[in-house]
C-alpha positions as a printed Julia matrix, in Angstrom:
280×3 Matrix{Float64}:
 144.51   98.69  69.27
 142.88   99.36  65.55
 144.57  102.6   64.74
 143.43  104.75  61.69
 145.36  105.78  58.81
 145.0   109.41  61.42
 146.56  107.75  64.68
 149.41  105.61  62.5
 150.38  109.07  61.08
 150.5   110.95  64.52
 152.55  107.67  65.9
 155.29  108.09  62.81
 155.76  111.91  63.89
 156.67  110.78  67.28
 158.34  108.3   66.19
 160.39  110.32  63.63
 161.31  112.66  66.75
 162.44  110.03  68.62
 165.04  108.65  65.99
 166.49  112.56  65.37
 166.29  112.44  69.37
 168.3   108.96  70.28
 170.49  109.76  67.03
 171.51  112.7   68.4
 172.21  111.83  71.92
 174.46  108.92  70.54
 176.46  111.13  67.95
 175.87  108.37  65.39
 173.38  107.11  62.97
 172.09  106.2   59.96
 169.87  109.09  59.98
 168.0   109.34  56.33
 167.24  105.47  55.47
 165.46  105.51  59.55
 163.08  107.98  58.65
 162.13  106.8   55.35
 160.94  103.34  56.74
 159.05  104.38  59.76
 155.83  104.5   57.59
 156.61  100.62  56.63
 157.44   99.46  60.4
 154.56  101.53  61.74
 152.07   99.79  59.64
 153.72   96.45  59.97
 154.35   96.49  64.04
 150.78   98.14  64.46
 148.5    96.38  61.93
 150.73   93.35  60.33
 152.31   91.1   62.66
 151.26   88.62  64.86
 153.82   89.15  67.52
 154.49   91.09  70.53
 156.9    91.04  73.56
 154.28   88.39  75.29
 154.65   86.21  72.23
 157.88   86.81  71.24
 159.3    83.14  71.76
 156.39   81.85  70.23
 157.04   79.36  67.42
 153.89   80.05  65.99
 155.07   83.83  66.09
 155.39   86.06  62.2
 159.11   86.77  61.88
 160.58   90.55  60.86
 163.79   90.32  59.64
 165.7    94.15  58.86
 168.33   93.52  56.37
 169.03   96.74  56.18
 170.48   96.65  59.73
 171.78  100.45  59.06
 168.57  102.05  59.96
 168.87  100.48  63.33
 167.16  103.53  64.73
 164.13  102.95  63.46
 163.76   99.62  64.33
 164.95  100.83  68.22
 161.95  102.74  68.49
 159.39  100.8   67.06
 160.04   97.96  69.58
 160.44  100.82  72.26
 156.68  102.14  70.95
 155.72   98.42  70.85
 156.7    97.22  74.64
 159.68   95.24  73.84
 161.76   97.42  75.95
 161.66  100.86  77.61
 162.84  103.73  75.07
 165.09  104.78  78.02
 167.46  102.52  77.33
 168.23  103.62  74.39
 170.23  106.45  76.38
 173.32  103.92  76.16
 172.49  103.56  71.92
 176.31  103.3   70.64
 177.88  103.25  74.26
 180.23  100.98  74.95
 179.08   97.32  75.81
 175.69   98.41  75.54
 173.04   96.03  73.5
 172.05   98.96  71.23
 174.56   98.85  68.97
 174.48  100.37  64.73
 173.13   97.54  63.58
 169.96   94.61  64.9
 171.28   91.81  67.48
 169.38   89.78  69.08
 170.61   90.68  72.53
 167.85   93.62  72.39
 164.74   92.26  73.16
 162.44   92.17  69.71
 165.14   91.26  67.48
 164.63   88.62  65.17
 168.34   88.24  63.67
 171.1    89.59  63.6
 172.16   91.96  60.61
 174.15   93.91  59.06
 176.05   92.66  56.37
 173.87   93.67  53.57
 172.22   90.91  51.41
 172.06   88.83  54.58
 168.64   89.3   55.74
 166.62   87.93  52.34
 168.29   84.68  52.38
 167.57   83.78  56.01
 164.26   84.71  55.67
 164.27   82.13  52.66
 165.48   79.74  55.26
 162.87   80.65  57.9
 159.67   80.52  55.29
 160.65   77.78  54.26
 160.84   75.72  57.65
 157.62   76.99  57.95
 155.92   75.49  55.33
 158.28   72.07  56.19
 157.17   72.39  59.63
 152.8    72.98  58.55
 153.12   76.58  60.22
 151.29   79.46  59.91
 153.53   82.08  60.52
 154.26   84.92  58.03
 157.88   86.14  57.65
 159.12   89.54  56.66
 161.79   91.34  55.78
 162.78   94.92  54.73
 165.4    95.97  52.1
 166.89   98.65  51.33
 167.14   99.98  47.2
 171.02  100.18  47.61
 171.59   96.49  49.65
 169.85   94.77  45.94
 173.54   95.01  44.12
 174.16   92.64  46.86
 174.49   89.43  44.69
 172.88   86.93  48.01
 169.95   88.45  47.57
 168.86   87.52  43.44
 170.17   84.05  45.08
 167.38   84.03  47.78
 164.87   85.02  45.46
 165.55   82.42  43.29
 165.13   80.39  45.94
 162.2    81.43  47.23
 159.92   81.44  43.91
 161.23   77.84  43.84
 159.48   76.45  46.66
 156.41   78.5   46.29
 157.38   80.79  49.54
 154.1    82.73  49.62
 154.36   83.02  53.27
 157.52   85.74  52.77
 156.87   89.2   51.94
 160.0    91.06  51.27
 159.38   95.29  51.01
 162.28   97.43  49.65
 162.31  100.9   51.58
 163.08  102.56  47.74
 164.25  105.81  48.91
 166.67  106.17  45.48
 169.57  107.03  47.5
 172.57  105.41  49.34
 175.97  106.21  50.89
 177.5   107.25  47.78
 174.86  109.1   45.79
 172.01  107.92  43.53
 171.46  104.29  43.4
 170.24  104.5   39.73
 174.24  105.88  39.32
 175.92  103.92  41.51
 174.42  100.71  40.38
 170.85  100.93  38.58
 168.51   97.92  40.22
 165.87   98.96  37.53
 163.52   97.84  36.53
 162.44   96.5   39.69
 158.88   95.24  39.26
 159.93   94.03  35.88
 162.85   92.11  37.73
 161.56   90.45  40.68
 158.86   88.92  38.3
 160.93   87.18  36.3
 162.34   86.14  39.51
 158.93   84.64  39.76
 158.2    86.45  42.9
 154.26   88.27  43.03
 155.27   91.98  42.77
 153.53   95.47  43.81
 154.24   99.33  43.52
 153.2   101.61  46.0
 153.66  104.69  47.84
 155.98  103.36  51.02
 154.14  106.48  52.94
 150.49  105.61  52.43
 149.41  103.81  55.58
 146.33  102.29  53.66
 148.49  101.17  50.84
 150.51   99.64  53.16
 148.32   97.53  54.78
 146.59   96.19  51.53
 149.29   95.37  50.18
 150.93   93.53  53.19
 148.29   92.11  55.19
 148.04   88.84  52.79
 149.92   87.06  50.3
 149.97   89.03  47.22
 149.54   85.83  45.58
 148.88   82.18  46.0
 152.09   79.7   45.18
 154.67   83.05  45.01
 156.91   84.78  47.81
 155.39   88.44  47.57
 157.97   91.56  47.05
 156.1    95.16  47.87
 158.12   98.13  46.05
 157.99  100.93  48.82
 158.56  104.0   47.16
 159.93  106.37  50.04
 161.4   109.77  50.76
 164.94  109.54  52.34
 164.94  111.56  56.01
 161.4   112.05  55.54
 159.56  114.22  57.91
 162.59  116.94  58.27
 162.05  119.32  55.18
 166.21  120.19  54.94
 166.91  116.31  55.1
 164.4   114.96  52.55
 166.07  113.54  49.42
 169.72  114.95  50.71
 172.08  112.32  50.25
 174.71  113.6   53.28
 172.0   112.74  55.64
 172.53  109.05  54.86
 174.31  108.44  58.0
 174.07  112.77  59.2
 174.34  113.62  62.54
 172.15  117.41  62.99
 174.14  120.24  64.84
 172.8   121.69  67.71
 171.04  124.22  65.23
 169.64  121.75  62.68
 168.43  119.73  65.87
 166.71  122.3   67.35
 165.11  123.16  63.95
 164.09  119.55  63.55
 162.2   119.36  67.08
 160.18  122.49  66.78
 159.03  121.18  63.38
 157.87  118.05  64.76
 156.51  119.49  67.97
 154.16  122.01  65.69
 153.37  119.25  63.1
 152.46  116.75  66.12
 150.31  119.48  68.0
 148.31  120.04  64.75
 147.84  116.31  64.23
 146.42  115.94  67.68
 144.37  118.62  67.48
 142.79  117.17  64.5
 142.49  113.61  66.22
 140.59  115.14  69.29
């Protein structure tokens, strides 16, 4: 399906419900950094990648790697929305022995690679670009960072990497919500400047709002430029869609009371019953 800028916004909503929903069933969660990618996996799952649960084991397949395994969430209910599983099973998410666990494994149907350890997910997507272009593929691999997982030292290795064998078939995006677990990134250790950094990297490097659906797909639906890995500078709001969670740094990994819940759903039920309106 071709979905407008319209439909991709009404599908976040929803999508945003369902993360405060499943988060809140489990009792656990990484709460914040989920909602502030949804824009960047709704664009990429619904008007980015070539893959889907028919084509899955396809070696021919584009590759989505999330390094920043925390926001688990999100990812759970963008391959629910996509038809890699039912979103019912994420009734067991955090259970014991179930498959939906707080971070990506690839016993949950969708998942690329296991993650978790932050850092981890640049460097294997190094590896998987660049087996690629050994192996005269066409495939596209992605991966999504968070602002926070950059003082991870693996990662300035993997981009080395990458600009040195001319990866133009990996586009990294760094959900830059400007906050982590233990306050302001820019205070707990300042990655900036970004753009200026990843260039020198020699990496092909782009600013843009990481909740504008039509930036989004311009700036990920090709390489940003021939002979360079591309790097897309999401600027985000952390908890994004639930007014007393945006830019709050407790609701990194927050788990809403039965009141703040409550509050949450009616906003989204209102905010999703005026977007439909407008769609019909």
């Amino acid at each position: 399906m071709n979905y407008t800028d319209g439909q991709l916004e009404l599908k976040s909503l929803k999508l945003r419900r369902s993360v405060i929903k499943w988060i809140k069933h489990a009792g656990a969660g990484h709460t914040g950094g989920s909602l502030s990618c949804i824009d960047i996996l709704n664009v990429l799952y619904n008007r980015i990648l070539k893959v889907s649960p028919a084509t899955f084991s396809s070696p021919d397949r584009d590759r989505y790697v999330q390094s920043k395994g925390h926001a688990v969430e999100a990812l759970f209910v963008v391959l629910a929305d996509a038809g890699f599983f039912d979103e019912s099973d994420l009734e067991t998410l955090c259970a014991y022995q179930s498959h939906y666990v707080g971070h990506p494994t690839r016993k949950v149907n969708g998942v690329e690679q296991n993650t978790g350890g932050l850092g981890h997910g640049l460097p294997i997507c190094v590896g998987t670009a660049l087996a690629g272009k050994m192996d005269k593929k066409d495939y596209r691999v992605f991966t999504l960072l968070g602002d926070g997982e950059l003082a991870e030292g693996s990662n300035w290795e993997a981009a080395m990497s990458a600009a040195h064998y001319k990866l133009d078939n990996l586009t990294a995006v760094i959900d830059c919500n400007t906050l982590q677990i233990a306050g302001r990134t820019a205070e707990v250790m300042n990655s900036e400047p970004l753009v200026e950094k990843w260039e020198a990297f020699g990496w092909s490097v782009r600013r843009i709002d990481g909740h504008d659906y039509a930036a989004l797909t311009e700036a990920l639906q090709a390489p940003l430029e021939k002979g360079k890995p591309s790097m897309v500078i999401a600027n985000t709001v952390k908890g994004k869609g639930v007014d007393f969670m945006e830019d709050v740094g407790k609701w990194h990994h927050g788990v809403p009371n039965d009141e703040e819940y409550e509050r949450a759903m009616a906003s989204f039920e209102t905010q999703i019953g005026i977007k439909e309106g407008a769609l019909s």
